[in-house]
N, C-alpha and C positions, 0 to 999 in steps of 0.2 A: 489730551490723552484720557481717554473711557476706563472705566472699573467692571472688571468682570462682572460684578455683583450687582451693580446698577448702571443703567444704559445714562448717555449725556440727557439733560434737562433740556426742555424746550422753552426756552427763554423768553422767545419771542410770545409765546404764548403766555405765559403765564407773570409777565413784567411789565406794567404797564410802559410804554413807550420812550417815555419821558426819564425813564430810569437809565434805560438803557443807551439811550439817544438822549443827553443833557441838552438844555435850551442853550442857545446861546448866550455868553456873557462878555462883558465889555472889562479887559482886564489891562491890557496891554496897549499902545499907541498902535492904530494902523493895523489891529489885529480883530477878528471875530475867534473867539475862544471856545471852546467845549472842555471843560473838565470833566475828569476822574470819566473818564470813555470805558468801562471793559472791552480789551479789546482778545483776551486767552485766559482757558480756563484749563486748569490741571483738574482731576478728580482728587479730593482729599485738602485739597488746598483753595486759599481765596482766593477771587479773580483776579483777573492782574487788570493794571488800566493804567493808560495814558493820558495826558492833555493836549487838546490839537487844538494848534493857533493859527487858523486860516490867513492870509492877505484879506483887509476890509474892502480894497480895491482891486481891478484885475479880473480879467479872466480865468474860470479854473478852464482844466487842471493846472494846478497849481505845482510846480515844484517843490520837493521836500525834503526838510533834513529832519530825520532820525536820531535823536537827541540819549546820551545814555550819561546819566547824571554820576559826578564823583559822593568819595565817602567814604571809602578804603574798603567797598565791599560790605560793611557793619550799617552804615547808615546814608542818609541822604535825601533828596524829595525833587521829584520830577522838575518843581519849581526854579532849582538851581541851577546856572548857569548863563556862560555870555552868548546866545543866542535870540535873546530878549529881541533885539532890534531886527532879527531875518524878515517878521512876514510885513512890518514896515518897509521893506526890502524886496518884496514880492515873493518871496519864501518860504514857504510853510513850513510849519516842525509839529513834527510828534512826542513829544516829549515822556521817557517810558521807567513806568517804576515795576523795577524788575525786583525778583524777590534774592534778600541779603541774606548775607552768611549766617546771619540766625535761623534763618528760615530752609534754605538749601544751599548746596555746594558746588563748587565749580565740580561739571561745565553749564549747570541748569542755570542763571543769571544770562548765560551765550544766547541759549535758544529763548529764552524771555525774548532779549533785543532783537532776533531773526525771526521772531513771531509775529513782533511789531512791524518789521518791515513785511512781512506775507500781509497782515493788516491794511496797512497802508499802499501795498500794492492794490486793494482793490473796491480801495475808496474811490468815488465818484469824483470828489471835488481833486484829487492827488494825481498826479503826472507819473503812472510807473515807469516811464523812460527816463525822469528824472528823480531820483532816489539820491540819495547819499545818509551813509552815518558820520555822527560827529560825539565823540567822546571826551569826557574831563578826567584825569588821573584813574579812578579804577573804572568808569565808564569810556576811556581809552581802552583801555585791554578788552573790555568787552564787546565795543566797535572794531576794533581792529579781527579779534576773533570772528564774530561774525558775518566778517566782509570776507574772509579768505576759507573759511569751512563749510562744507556744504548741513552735517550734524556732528552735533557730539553729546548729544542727549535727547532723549524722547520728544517730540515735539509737542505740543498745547493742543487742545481744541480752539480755533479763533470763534471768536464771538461777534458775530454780528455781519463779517463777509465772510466768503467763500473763497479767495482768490490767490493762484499761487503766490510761492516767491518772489517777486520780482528782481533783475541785476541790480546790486547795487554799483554803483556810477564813478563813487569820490569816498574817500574816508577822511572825516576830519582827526587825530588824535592831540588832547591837547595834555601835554606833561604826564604822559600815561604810565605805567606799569608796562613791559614789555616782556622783559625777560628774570623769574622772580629770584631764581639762583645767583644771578649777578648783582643784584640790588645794594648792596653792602659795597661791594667793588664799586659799583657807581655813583656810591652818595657819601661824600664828605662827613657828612654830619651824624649824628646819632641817628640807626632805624631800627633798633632793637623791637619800638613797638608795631612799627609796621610789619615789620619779620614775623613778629606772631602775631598779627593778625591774618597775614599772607597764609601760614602757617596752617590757622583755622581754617581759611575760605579753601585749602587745597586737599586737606585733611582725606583719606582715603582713596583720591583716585590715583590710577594707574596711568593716568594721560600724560604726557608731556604739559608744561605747563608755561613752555616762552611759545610765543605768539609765530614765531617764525616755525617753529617745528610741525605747525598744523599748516604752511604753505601748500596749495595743493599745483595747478598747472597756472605759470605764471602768465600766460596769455589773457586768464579770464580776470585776473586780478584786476580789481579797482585801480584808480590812480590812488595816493596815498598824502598827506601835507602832517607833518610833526610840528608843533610850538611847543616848544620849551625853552623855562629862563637857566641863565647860569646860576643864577644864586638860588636855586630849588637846592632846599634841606630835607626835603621829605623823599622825593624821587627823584636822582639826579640823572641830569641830561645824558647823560650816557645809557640810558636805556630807550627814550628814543633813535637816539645818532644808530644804535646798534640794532634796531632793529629797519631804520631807514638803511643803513648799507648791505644789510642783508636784501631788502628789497632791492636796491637798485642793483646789487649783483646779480638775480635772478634775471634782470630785465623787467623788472616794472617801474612805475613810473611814481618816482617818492622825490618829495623836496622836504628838509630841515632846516626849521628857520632857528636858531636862538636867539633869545629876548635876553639885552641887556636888564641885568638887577632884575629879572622877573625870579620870584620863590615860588612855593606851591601857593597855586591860585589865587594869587598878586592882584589886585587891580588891572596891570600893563594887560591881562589878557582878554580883558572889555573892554577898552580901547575902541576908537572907530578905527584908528590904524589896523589893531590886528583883526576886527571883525569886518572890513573893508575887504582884507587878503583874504579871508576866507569866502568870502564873497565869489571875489575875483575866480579862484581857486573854482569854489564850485560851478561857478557859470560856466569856465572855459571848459572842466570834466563832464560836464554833460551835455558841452555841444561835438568836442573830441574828447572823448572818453580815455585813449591813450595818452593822453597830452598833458602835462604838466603845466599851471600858470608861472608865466617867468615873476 
């Protein structure tokens, strides 16, 4: 998004290369990595950037998951999360630091992650027929969001391709936020400070704010897979299940697993067990896209 006042920078030109296209590093098992990528720039604001952890082996294009890291909206780092093992896996991930409730408001964090995936649609090495988002607790709400919304706030200027949209294919959401009015109802335990935090990050808009109410024509919808443990005290499982049966009333294609003793962000959810399913999951959605892994 451009300023009346001054036109977008020419980046290419005036960056040396290197900056804007990091060398590759060796961070990960089985992975060729690129950090801190710009990959959108707002006017007024820093650039936003990703980390991409290519397959070391394989052909591209490369399949990919679009990673949107938890933190309750306040904090967090691209770094974080059980997707460590995908491009071991033959799986690439984008990994995307979207700007937090310090910074902006819901719905702008949506169009961060749906930036990245236009990004990632029109990378060289990246499979835009094979897309997927995968989110942790508040990077759930915001994969989930934008998997099913076409906008809900101005979009970015991308840095560095040109290339549209691409479908996304599969959502992964792990123990997300869904529905934020319900939250209290659905969690045992004390969420008073989750409440205002939710509180902050939603703070002046007029949008609905559960996931389901931006559903648009459920033919185009992704498939969808929910993990959540029963013993979450910070967001309880009833805001996945509720937003899974709301999908599969529409007719789309949603599975909810619940993780015995899994809490918010457990160990049990890097497991090769549950990172295997997700696997699974995403291989089977991107060769039939309406299809569900059993």
């Amino acid at each position: 998004m451009s300023h009346p006042l001054m036109p977008p920078l020419d980046y290419d030109r005036l960056v040396p290369p290197g900056f804007l296209r990091p060398p590759a590093v060796s961070v990960l098992p089985g992975a060729v990595s690129y950090l801190q990528v710009p990959f959108a720039e707002y006017h007024g604001w820093r650039p936003l950037r990703l980390d991409l952890h290519l397959p070391a082996t394989g052909a591209a294009p490369h399949p990919v998951v679009v990673y949107a890291h938890g933190g309750s909206f306040l904090t967090g780092l691209p770094s974080m999360g059980p997707w460590t093992t995908l491009p071991s896996r033959g799986i690439a991930v984008a990994s995307v630091g979207y700007r937090l409730s310090g910074e902006a408001k819901f719905p702008a964090p949506v169009e961060d992650v749906r930036a990245a995936v236009a990004w990632v649609s029109a990378h060289a090495a990246l499979d835009r027929d094979r897309i997927a988002l995968w989110g942790s607790s508040a990077g759930g709400y915001l994969a989930a969001l934008a998997a099913v919304t076409e906008s809900l706030a101005p979009a970015p200027r991308l840095l560095g391709s040109r290339g549209g949209l691409a479908r996304v294919r599969a959502v992964v959401a792990h123990y997300p936020v869904t529905t934020p009015e319900t939250l209290r109802a659905d969690t045992p335990a004390e969420t008073f400070a989750l409440e205002q935090l939710l509180a902050e990050f939603f703070a002046g808009t007029d949008l609905p704010t559960a996931v389901a109410e931006h559903l648009g024509d459920p033919a185009t919808a992704p498939p969808f897979l929910f993990v959540h443990g029963d013993a979450d005290r910070r967001v309880g499982a009833g805001q996945s299940r509720r937003l899974h049966e709301r999908l599969t009333a529409a007719g789309v294609p949603s599975r909810f697993v619940l993780v015995p003793g899994g809490d918010h962000g457990s160990p049990h959810f890097e497991s090769a067990e549950r990172v295997g399913e997700v696997e699974r999951f995403l291989r089977q959605s991107w060769t039939t896209p309406k299809e569900v892994a059993p």
